[in-house]
C-alpha positions as CSV (number, residue, x, y, z in Angstrom):
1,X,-9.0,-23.5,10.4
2,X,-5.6,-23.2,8.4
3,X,-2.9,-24.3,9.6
4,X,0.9,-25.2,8.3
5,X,3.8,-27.0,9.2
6,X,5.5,-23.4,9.0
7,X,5.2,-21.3,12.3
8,X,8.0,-18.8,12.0
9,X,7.4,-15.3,10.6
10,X,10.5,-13.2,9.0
11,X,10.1,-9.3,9.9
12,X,12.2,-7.0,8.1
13,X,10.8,-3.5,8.8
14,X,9.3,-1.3,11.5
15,X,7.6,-4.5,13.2
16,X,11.1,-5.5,14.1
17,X,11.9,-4.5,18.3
18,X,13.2,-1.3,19.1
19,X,11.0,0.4,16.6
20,X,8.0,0.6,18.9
21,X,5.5,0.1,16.2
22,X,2.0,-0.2,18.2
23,X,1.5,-3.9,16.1
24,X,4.9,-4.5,18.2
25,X,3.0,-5.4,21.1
26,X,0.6,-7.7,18.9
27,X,3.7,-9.9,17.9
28,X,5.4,-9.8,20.8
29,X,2.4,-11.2,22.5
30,X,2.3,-14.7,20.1
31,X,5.6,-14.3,18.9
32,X,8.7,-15.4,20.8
33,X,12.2,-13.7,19.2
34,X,14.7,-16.4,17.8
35,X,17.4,-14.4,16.4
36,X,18.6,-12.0,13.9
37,X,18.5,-13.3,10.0
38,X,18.3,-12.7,6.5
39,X,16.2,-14.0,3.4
40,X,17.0,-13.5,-0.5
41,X,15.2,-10.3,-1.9
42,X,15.3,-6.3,-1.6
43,X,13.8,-3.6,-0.5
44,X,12.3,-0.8,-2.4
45,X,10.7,1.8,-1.8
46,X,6.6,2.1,-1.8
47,X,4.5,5.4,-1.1
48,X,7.6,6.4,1.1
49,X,8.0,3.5,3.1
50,X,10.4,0.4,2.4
51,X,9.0,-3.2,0.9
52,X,10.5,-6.3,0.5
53,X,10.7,-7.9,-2.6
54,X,11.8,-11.7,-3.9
55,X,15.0,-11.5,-5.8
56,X,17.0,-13.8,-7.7
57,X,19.8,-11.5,-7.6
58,X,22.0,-12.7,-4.3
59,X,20.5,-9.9,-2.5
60,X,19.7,-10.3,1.0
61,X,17.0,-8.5,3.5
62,X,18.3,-8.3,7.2
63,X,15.6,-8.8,10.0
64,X,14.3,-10.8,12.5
65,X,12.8,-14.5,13.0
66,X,10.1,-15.4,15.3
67,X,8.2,-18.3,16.3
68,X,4.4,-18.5,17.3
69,X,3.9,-19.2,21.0
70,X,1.4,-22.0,20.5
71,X,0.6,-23.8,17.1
72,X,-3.3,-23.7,17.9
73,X,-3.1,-19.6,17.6
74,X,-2.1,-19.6,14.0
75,X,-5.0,-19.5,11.9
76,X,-6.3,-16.4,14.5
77,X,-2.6,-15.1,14.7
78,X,-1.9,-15.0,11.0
79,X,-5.3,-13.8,9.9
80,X,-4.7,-10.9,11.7
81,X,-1.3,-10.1,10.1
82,X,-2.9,-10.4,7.2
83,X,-5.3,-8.2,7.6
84,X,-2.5,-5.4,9.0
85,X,-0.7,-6.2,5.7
86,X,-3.4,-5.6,3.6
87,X,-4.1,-8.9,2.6
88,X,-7.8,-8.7,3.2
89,X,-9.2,-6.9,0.6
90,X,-12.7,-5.9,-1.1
91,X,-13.3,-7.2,-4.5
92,X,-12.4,-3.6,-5.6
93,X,-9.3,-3.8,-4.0
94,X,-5.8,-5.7,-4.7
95,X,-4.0,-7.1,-1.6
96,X,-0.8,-5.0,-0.8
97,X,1.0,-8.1,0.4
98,X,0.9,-11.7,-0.2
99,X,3.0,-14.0,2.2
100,X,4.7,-16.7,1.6
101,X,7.4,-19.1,3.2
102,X,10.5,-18.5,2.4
103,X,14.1,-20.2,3.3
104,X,15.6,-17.8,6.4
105,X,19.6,-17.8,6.7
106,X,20.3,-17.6,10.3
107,X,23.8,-16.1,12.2
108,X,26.2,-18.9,11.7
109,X,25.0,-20.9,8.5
110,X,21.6,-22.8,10.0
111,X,18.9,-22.4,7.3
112,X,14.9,-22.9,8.3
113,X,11.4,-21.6,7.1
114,X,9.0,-18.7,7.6
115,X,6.8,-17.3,6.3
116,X,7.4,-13.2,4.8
117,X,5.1,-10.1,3.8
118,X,6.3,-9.7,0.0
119,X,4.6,-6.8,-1.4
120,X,2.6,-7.4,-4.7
121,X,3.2,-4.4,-6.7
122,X,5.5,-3.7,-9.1
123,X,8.2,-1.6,-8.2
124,X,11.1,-2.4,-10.6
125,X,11.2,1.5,-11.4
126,X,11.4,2.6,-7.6
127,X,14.7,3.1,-5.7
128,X,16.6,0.2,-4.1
129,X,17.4,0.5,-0.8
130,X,20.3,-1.4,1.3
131,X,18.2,-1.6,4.7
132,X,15.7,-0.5,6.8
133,X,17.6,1.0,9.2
134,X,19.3,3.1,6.6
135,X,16.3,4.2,5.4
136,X,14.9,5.2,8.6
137,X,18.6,6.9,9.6
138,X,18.4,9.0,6.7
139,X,21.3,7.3,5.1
């Protein structure tokens, strides 16, 4: 059973509410919203659909923290995730994601942890974007 000190997940895309992604209802159901936030990185642009990737720039991703319901779900929980992401993999294959905690800034300086969905490609030739929601508004 894995398990970490870590129980917060950063969302920065279409698992974020209001975008009624069918995983939505997945998170929602072990996940209990804290509040809007921001980690270091960017996003890019993937097969048409926005990424996030570390930076060392100060570049920040806007999105959304959660925390799991209850600390004995998280090996079940996350291994799920990880399979959505992509994580889980043949032998053939190379994981889309990996995920990994990062420091999340929080609305009126408070720093914590959680873990994030970096993709594992390289995309340093693909298009930066400012946001998700300005990718998905066409901006």
């Amino acid at each position: 059973m894995e398990t970490n000190s870590c129980n917060q997940l950063f969302i920065y895309s279409s698992l974020r509410k209001g975008f009624h992604e069918k995983a939505f209802n997945y998170l929602s159901h072990y996940f209990t919203f804290v509040s809007a936030a921001k980690v270091k990185g960017e996003l890019r642009i993937s097969n048409g659909i926005p990424v996030a990737l570390p930076s060392i720039e100060n570049l920040f991703i806007e999105g959304e923290l959660y925390k799991l319901n209850k600390e004995d779900d998280f090996s079940y929980v996350f291994g799920q995730l990880d399979d959505y992401e992509g994580l889980i993999t043949t032998a053939e294959e190379k994981p889309l994601y990996r995920r990994e905690i990062v420091t999340v800034y929080k609305p009126g300086g408070g720093e914590t942890n959680a873990w994030i969905y970096w993709y594992a490609g390289d995309l340093t030739a693909e298009p930066q974007i400012e946001s998700f929601d300005a990718f998905t508004s066409g901006k």
